[in-house]
C-alpha positions in Angstrom: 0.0 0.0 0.0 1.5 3.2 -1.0 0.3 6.4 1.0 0.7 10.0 0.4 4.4 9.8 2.1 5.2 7.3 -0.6 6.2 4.5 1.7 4.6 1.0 2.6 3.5 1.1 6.0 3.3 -2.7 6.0 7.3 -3.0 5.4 8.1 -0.5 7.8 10.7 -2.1 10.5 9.7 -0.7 13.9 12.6 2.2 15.3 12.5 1.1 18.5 14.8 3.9 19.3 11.6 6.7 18.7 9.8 7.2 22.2 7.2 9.6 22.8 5.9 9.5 26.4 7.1 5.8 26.7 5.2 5.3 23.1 7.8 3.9 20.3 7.1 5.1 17.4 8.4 5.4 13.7 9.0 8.3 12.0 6.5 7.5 9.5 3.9 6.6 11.7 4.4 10.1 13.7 4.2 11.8 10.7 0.3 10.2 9.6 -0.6 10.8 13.2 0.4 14.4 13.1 -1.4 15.0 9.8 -4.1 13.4 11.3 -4.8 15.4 14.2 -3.0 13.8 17.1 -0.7 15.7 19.4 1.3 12.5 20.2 3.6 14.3 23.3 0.0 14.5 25.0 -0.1 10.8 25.7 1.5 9.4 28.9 0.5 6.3 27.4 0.3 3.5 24.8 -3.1 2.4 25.6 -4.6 6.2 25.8 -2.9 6.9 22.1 -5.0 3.1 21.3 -8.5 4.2 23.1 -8.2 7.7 20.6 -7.2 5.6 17.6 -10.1 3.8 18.0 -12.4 6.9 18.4 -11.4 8.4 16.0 -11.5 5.3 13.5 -15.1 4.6 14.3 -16.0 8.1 13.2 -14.0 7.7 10.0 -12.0 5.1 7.9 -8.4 5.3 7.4 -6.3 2.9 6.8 -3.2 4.4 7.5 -4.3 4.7 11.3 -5.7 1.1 11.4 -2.4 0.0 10.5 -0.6 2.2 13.2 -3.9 0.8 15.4 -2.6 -2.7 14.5 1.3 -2.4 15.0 1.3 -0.4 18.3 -1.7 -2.8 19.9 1.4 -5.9 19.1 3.8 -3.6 20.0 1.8 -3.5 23.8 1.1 -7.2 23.4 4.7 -8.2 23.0 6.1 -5.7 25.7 3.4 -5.0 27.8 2.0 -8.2 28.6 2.3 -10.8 31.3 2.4 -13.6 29.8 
């Protein structure tokens, strides 16, 4: 899937090394959330950023937020989880 940026969010590594507020983030994925509207910095954390995602996406489809929707909600899985 090409976007407006001109890159394929779906081959996207994660940059582990981006963290907003405890929230890692690529550079491409804080660029769509800007343009979309979200103040990232205001999050203290991962699941708020995931509870507005999913606001906002039941108001209106985008793809590009789905798919950040999807990879931070593994991202929490993976790291945040007891398992």
């Amino acid at each position: 899937m090409n976007n407006e940026f001109g890159i394929d969010l779906n081959k996207v590594s994660r940059d582990m090394h981006k963290n907003y507020n405890g929230i890692y983030l690529t550079d491409a994925e804080v660029s769509i959330l800007k343009s979309n509207g979200f103040d990232i910095n205001k999050y203290s954390s991962i699941k708020d950023l995931m509870f507005d995602l999913e606001d906002s996406l039941e108001l209106e489809e985008n793809e590009e937020l789905e798919m950040i929707l999807v990879n931070i909600s593994e991202f929490n899985y993976y790291h945040n989880t007891n398992k």
